[in-house]
N, C-alpha and C positions, 0 to 999 in steps of 0.2 A: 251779230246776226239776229237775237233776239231783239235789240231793238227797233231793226228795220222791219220785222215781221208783225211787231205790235203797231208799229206804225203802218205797214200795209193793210193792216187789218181796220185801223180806225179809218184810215182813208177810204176804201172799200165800202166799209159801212154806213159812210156819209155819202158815197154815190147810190147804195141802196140794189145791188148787184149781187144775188145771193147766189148764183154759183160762182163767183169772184170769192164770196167772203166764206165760203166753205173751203176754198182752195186756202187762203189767208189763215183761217184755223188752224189746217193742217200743216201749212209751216210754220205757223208758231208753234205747232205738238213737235215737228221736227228739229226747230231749235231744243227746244226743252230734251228731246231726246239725245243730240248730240251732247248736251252739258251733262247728261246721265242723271238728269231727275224724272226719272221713268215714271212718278205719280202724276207730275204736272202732265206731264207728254200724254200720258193716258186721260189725264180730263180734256186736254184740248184737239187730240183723237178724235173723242167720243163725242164731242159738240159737232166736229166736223162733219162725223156720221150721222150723226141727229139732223143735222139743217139739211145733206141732201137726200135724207129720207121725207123728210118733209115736204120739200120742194118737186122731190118728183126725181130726183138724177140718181135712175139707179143703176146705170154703169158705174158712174163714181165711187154711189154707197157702198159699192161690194167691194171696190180695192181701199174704201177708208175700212170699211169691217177687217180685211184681211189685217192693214196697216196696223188698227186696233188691238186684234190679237198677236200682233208680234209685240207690241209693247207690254200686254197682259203679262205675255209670254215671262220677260224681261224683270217686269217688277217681280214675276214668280222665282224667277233665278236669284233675283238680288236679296228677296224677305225670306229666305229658307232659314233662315235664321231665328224667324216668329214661325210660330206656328198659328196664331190668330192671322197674321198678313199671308201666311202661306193660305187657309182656308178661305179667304177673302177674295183671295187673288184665281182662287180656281173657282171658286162661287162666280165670280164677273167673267169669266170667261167663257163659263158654259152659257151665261147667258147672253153672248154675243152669238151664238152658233144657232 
């Protein structure tokens, strides 16, 4: 699944389709999330959200914000173990909000 999603993504980005390649982001953040590397998941989240704020699509941006915070959420559960990755993790969170 992550391969096909990297490859959606570069295909997408050579038609030059940028609410395509924000959708493309987020299922790559989605593979990464199913595999349970909730860091990766979380950068490729937060690109997601990043291009369609940029772009203008802010129906979108608000369910990838949401989407973003469930993964925050997530790496928050999994780093309770650190206490740097736990402050870290609730530092980025609040500033999603």
């Amino acid at each position: 699944h992550l391969k096909l999603a990297k490859r959606l993504k570069t295909v997408v980005k050579e038609i030059g389709d940028m609410e395509k390649l924000g959708d493309a982001l987020e299922i790559v953040g989605e593979s990464y999330y199913n595999l349970r590397d909730f860091t990766k998941a979380k950068k490729w989240h937060l690109r997601s959200w990043d291009l369609c704020k940029r772009i203008g699509h802010l129906e979108v941006s608000l369910l990838r914000k949401f989407l973003l915070q469930l993964v925050i959420l997530k790496v928050l559960i999994f780093s309770l173990v650190s206490l740097t990755g736990t402050i870290c993790c609730i530092d980025q969170l609040w500033k999603c909000t």
